[in-house]
N, C-alpha and C positions, 0 to 999 in steps of 0.2 A: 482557556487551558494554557495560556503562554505560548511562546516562540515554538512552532512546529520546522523544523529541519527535516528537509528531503536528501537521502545520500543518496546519489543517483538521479536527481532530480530533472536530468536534461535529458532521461528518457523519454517516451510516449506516458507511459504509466504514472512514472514519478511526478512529472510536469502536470498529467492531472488530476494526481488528489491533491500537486501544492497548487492548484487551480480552486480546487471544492474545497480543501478548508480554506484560503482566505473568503473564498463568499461566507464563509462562517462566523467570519470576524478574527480570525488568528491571524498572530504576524508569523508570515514565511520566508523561510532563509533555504532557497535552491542551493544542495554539493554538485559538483560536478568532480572529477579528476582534476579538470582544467579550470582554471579561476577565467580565464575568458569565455570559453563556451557556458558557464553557471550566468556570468555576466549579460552573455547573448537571451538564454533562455531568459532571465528575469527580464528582459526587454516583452520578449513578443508575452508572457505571461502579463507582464503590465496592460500590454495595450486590447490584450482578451477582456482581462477584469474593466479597465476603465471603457469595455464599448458594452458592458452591463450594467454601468453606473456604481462599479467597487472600487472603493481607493482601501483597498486593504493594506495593509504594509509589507515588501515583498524585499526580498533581497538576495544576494549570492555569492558564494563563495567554494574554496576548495573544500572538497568532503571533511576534511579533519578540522578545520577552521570551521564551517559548517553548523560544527555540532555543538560549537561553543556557546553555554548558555540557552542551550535548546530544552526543554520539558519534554520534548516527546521530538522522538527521532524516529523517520519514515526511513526503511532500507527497501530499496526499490533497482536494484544494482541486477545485473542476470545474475544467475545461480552460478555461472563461472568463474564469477568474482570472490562469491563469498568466502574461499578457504583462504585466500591470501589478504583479502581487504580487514576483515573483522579483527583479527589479532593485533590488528595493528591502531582500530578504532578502538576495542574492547576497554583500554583505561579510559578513553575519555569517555566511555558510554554507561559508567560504572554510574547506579542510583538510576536510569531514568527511563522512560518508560519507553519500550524500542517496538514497533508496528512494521513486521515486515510482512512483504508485502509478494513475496518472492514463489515462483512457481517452477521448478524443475522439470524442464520438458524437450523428450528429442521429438523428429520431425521423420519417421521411416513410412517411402512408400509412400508418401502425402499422407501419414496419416499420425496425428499426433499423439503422444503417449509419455507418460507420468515415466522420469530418469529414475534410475535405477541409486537411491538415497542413500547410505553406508547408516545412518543414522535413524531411518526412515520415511524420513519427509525433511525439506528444506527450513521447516519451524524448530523443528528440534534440535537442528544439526548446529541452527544458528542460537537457539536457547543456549546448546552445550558449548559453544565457542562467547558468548556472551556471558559468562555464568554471574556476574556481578548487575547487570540487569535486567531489567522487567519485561520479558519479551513474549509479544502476544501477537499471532497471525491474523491477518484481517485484511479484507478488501481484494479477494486472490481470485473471484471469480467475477469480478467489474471491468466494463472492456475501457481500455484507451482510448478508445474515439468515445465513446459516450462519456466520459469523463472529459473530456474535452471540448465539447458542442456544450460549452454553457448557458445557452438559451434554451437547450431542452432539460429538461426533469429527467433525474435518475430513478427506476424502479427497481424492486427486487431486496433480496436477502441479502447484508452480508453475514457473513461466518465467523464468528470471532474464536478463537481458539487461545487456548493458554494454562499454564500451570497457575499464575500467581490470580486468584479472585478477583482482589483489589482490582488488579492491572488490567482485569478482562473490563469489568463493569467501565472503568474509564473511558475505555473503547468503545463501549457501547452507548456512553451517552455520547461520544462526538459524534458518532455515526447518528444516530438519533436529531443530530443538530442539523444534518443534511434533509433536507425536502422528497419524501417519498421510499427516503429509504427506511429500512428496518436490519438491527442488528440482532442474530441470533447468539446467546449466549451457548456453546455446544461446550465448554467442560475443559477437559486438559489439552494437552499439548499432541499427547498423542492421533488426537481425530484431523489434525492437520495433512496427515496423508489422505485423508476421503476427499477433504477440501481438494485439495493440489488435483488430484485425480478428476475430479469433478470439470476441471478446467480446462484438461485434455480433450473432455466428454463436449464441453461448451464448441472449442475451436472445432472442433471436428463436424458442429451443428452447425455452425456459422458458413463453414466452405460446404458444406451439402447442399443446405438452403438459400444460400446467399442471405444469410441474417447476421443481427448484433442478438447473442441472448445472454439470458441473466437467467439467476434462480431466485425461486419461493418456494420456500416450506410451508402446507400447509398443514393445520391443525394444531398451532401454539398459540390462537387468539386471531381475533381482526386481523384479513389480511389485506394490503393495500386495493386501489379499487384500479 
């Protein structure tokens, strides 16, 4: 698929899907705000991949340099960010295919729950402030630590959402390139609020039970085993 650029990559999150697609065979270029901490991250991301035998090609930079010459830009930034960062990446993210990855979420009570959207969900708000790219929600219900433990297999569903077709199916085949997972193709942009919701649903299960969990939909074909 070409150069994958992570904005926000020196997150938990961002650092591990720019973790799972280089075992994919893409080259990755980590944004950070800071060109040192993107620097620091592409270190210890190196030394993950080459103790699985990946010499993918990784690299790092400032988020707006980043993005330069990138096919497909991960926004992996908190939700806090997005009103003020986007308008300012938006030219240079005009044409390419944008994967955010973003989940709006407060914390009341210990008990997590889906932010109150103007737009509705974090997919749309960033389609609408992006409106010159192709911007498709995916990967919002995958933890950071299992994205991270790259010697264990990921399972489960993700959720692809998006207005542009083309730009969903694309998603679905890199997802598809990852081992055990399965992409669900759900339609427009709009169902990206059940997603986002759903996430709240997960962390809330995670601190009950003391687990990592994921989703599977069943009844759209074979489901993993």
């Amino acid at each position: 698929m070409g150069r994958v650029a992570i904005v926000g990559g020196t997150g938990p999150e961002g650092l591990g899907l720019g973790l799972r697609f280089a075992l994919c065979g893409e080259e990755v270029r980590i944004g950070s705000r800071q060109a040192s901490r993107a620097a620091a991250a592409v270190e210890e991301a190196r030394k993950q991949l080459q103790a699985v035998q990946c010499e993918a090609k990784i690299s790092g930079a400032e988020n707006s340099l980043a993005v330069e010459g990138a096919e497909v830009v991960v926004l992996a930034i908190p939700y806090a960010g997005v009103a003020d960062l986007l308008p300012q990446l938006a030219p240079r993210l005009a044409g390419k295919l944008v994967i955010e990855v973003i989940n709006p979420l407060v914390r009341k009570d210990g008990i997590f729950r889906s932010a109150d959207v103007p737009a509705g969900s974090a997919g749309e708000e960033i389609r609408d402030l992006l409106p010159e790219a192709m911007v498709v929600s995916a990967f919002k219900n995958e933890s950071a630590e299992e994205l991270r433990s790259l010697r264990e297999p990921l399972y489960g569903d993700v959720v692809v959402c998006g207005d542009d077709a083309a730009a969903r199916a694309r998603v679905v085949d890199l997802v598809g390139r990852m081992r055990n997972l399965r992409a669900v193709d759900a339609g427009a942009m709009i169902n990206a609020r059940s997603v986002e919701a759903l996430t709240a649903l997960l962390l809330n299960l995670n601190k009950r039970h003391r687990a990592i969990t994921s989703i599977q939909i069943l009844g759209l074909g074979k489901s993993h085993p």
